[in-house]
C-alpha positions in Angstrom: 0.0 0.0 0.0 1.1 3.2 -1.5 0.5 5.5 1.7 1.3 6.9 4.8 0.0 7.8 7.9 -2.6 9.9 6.9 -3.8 8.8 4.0 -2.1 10.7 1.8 -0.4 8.6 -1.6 3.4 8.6 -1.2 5.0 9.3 -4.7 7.5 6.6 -5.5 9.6 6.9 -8.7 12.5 8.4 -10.3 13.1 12.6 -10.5 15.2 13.4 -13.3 16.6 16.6 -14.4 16.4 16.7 -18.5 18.1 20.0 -20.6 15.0 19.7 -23.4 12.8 23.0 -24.8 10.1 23.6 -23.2 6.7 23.0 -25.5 6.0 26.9 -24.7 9.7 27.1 -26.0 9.7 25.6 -29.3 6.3 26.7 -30.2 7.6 30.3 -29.8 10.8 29.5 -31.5 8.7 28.2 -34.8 6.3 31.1 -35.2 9.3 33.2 -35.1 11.2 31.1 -38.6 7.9 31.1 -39.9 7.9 35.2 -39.4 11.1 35.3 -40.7 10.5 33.6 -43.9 6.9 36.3 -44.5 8.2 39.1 -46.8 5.2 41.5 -44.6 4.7 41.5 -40.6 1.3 43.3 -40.3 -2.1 42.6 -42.2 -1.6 46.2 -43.8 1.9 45.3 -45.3 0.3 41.4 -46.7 -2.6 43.6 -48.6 -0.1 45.6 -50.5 1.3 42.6 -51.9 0.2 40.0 -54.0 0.2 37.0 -51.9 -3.8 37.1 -51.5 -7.0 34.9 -52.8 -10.2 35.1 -53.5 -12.7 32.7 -52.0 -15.7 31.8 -54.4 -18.7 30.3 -54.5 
């Protein structure tokens, strides 16, 4: 039985220290490339160029 004297669970297992992005980390890190690699940075900037569609019906 996994407890101790009041009631509580006692965690059993191994802590380990890992050097690893964090998921907060790497997310950030690819939305910056993927800004990087956009010739325009603000909405205003991506209507004065070419690189827009038209949706039709």
């Amino acid at each position: 039985m996994m407890s101790n004297e009041d009631g509580f669970p006692i965690a059993l297992g191994v802590i380990r220290d890992v050097e690893a992005p964090t998921y907060d980390a790497a997310v950030n890190q690819q939305i910056e490339e993927v800004k990087a690699q956009k010739h325009y940075h603000n909405f205003m900037e991506m209507l004065e160029t070419n690189d827009i569609w038209e949706v039709k019906e």
